[in-house]
N, C-alpha and C positions, 0 to 999 in steps of 0.2 A: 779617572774614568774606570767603570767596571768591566772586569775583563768580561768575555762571551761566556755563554752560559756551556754548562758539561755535563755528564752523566755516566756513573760507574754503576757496573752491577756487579755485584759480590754477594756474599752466604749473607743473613740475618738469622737471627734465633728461631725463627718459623719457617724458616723456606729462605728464600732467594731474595734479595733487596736490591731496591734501584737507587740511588743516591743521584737528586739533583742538585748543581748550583750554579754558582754566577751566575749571572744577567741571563734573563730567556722571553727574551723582547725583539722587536719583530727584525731589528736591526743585523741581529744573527740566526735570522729564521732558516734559511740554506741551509748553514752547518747543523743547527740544532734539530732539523728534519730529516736530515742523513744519519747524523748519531744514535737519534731515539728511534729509527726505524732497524737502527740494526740489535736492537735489542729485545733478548727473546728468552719465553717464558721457559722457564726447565722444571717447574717445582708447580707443587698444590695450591702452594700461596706465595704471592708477591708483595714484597713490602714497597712500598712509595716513597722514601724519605724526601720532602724536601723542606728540610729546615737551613739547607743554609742556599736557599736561594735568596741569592741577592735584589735582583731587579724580577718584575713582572709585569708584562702584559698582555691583551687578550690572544695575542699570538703566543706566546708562550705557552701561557694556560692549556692553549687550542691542543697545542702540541705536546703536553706532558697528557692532556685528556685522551689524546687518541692514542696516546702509548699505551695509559692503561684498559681500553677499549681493547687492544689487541692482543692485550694479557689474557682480560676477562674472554676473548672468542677462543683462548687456546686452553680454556678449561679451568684457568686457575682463580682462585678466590683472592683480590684484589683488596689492601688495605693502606692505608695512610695514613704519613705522619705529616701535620701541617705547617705548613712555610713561617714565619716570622709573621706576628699578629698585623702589620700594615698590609700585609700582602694576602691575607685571609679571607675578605671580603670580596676582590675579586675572583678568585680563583670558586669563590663559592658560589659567585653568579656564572662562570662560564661554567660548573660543575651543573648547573639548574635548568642554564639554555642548551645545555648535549642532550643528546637520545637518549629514551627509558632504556635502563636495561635490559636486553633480552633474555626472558627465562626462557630456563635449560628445557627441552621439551620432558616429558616425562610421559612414563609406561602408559598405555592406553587398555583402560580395562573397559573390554568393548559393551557390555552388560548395560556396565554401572554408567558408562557415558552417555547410552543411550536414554537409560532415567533419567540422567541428569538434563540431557537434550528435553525430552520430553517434560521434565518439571519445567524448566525454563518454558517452552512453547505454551503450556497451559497457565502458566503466571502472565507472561503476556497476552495469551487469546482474552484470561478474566479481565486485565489490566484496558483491555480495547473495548471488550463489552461493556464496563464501568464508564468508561469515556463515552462510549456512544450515546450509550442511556444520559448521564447528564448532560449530552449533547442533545437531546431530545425533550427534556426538560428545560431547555435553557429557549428552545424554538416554541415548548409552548408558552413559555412566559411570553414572548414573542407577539406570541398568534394574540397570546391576554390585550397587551398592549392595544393591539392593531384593533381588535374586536373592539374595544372602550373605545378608539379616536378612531373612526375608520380612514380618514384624513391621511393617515401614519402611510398606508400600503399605498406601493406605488404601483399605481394600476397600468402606466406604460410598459415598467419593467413583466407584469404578469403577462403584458398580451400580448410581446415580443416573446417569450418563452415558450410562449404557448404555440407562437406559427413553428418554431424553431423545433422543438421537442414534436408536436402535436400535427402539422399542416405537414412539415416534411419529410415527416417519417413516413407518409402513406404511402407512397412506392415500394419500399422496400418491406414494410410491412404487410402489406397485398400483396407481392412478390409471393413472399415464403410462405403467408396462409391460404393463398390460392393453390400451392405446391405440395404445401403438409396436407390439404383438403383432397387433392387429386392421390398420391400415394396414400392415405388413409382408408380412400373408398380400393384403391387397385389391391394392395392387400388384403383388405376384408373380403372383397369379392373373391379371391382366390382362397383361400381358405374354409369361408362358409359354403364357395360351389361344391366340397367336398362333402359337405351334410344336406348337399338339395334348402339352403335357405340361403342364396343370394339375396334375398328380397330385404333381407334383413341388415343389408349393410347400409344403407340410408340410415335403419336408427342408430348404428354404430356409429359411423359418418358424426351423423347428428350430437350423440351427446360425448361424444371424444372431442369435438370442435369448441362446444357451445362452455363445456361444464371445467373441462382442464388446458385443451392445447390452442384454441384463442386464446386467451387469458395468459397460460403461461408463455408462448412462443412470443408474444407480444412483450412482457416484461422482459424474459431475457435479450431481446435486439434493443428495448428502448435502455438498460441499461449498460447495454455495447455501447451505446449511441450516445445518447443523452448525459447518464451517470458519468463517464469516462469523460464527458465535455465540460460536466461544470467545476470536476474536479482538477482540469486543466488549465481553465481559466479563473479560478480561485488561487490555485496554486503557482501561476504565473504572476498575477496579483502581490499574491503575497511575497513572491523573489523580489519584485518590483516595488517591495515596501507603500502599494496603492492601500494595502488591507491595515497598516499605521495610518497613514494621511488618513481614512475615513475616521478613525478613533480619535485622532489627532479634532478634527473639524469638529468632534462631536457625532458624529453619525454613528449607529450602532450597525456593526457586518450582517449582524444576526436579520436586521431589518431588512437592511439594504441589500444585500448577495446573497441568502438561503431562503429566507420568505417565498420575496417571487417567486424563486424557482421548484419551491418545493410547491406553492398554492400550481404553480403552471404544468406543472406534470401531474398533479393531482385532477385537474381537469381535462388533459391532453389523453391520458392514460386509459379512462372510459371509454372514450369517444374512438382511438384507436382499437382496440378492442373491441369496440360492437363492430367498427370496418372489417377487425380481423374476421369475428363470427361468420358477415356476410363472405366475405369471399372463400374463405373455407369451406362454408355450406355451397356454394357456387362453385369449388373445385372440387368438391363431390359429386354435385350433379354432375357435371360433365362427365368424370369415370362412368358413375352408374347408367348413366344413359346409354354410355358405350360397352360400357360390360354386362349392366343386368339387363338387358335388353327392354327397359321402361322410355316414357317421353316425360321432359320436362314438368310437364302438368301430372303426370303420375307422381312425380319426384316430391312436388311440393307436397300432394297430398298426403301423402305417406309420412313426409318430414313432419307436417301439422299435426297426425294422428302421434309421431311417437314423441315431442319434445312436449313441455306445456312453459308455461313461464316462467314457473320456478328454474327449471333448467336453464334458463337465460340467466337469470339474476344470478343464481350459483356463481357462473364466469365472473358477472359486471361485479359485483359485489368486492370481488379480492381487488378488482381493479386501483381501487382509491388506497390501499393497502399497500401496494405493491409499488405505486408511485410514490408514496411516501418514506418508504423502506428506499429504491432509491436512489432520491433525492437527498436525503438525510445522509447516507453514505457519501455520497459520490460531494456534497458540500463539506462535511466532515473530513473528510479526507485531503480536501483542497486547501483547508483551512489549515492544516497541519504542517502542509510544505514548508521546508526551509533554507533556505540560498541556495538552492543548486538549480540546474536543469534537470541534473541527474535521481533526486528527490520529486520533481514533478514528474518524472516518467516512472519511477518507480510508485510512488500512494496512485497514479493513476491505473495501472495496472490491480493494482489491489484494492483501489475501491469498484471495480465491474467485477471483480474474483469474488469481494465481500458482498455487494448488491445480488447475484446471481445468487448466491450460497443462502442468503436472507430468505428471498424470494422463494425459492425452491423450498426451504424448512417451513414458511409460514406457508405456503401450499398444501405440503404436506399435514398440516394442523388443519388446515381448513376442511380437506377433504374427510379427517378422523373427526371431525365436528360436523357436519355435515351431515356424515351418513350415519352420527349416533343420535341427530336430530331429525331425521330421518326424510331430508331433502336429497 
């Protein structure tokens, strides 16, 4: 029988050496974990020998591994000489299943990390951009499909979206644009009664509601709301490995889970947005009735005189834009999740961060388009 396994440490030609052998199997694991724990590094470098171990097994291994783990956390540069060729293979798979090594932290040149941060964060915003776009391309091959067989879209799934995005959201959306309407006119009127032209906050009122903050106040709740929701439920989906089974059966996601939802906000999105226009204009009236000292039927008049129709469209216009923008993120995003919960709470967050940021930027385009086309 082979006797227990042992370990001496003495000088070697580079530094300090450990010498293993006999038997280091699981049968003398006690003693062989008392001994190897009381061995301690003194030198730059430690030598490993173990060519005359006898016996091995994964206990063994475990335990010559975290001797030299304990080398390597005390600074030293850890090398080895290998056990008897039978015994080579396993030691090489428990060397495979241990922890990476930990690099040694090193100087922080705060400048250059900040580039380097920065390079990094710009390779990935391109890297998201590129994705998005061909994710956008892949929806209108999509829409190709559906237009050729109109058959394909599934018009239940659209008219569910639509009460869900579109019916539900009017509460809270008349909520806030009845609110942004009332503080829009009480500001102006304080302000302009400083130049004797109160009268003039109706058309303020008027094309701040109709041309930018309908339209925009609206898209940013619906993609709180809405965007945040489908990316939820996609990405739940896909934990749930439902978003394989449809690929599995044949069914394309793109058809089935982005379509509708992107066709249902695409139509929800308008139609909110004219709501938001009216109560807006409706919580202006109120202010100014009470502040410019006018009546209702003044109110409208004066509205009719300073907006025309273009100024409507202006708003409606970005509408279908803005739901698509989105829609297209907030499925994107869902689509991306992968096993965790923790991954659906996180693309969820950052697909209403990325929808909101969209929204905002292509606003901002519309508005330098607009007023060079001279709407």
């Amino acid at each position: 029988m082979t006797d227990a396994g042992w370990v001496k440490a003495g000088s070697g030609d580079h530094g300090q050496a450990w010498q293993f052998g006999g038997a280091w199997t699981l049968a003398h694991a006690t003693e062989l974990n008392e001994a190897s724990a009381r061995l301690v590094a003194t030198s730059e470098v430690v030598t490993l020998d173990l060519s005359t171990v006898e016996m091995l097994d994964t206990a063994g291994a475990w335990l010559i591994l975290r001797a030299a783990e304990r080398a390597g956390e005390g600074g030293a540069k850890v090398d080895w000489i290998n056990p008897p060729e039978a015994l080579q293979p396993l030691l090489r798979r428990v060397l495979e299943a241990g922890p990476e090594p930990k690099e040694h932290p090193t100087r922080r040149v705060l400048f250059l990390d900040w580039l380097a941060d920065l390079g990094e964060a710009t390779e990935a915003t391109g890297k998201q951009a590129l994705d998005l776009i061909a994710f956008f391309g892949a929806l209108v091959e999509s829409l190709g499909r559906i237009i050729m067989k109109p058959k394909r879209l599934r018009w239940v799934s659209v008219v569910s979206h639509i009460e869900r995005t579109g019916l539900n959201a009017l509460p809270i959306v008349g909520m806030i644009s009845l609110l942004v309407g009332v503080v829009l006119a009480f500001q102006g009127a304080d302000q302009l009664r400083r130049f004797g032209a109160q009268i003039f906050t109706v058309n303020m009122v008027a094309i701040s509601v109709l041309r930018e903050m309908g339209i925009l106040l609206t898209a940013i709740v619906v993609a709180g709301r809405s965007g945040s929701a489908f990316t939820a439920e996609i990405g739940a989906m896909q934990v749930n490995e439902e978003v394989d089974a449809l690929r599995v059966t044949g069914l394309d996601p793109m058809e089935v889970l982005v379509v509708p939802r992107v066709l249902a906000l695409m139509i929800s999105l308008p139609l909110l947005t004219f709501f938001a226009d009216i109560m807006g204009l409706l919580g202006g009236g109120i202010m100014s009735v009470l502040l410019v000292d006018i009546s209702f039927g003044q109110y409208w008049r004066i509205l009719n005189n300073a907006v025309g129709l273009n100024t409507f469209l202006v708003g409606i216009v970005k509408a279908p834009v803005f739901a698509m923008l989105i829609a297209l993120v907030g499925c994107f995003e869902g689509l991306r999740v992968s096993g965790s919960a923790e991954s659906v709470g996180r693309l969820t967050t950052r697909s209403v961060v990325e929808g909101i940021f969209l929204v905002i930027i292509f606003d901002a385009f519309f508005s330098v388009l607009f007023s060079y086309l001279g709407f």
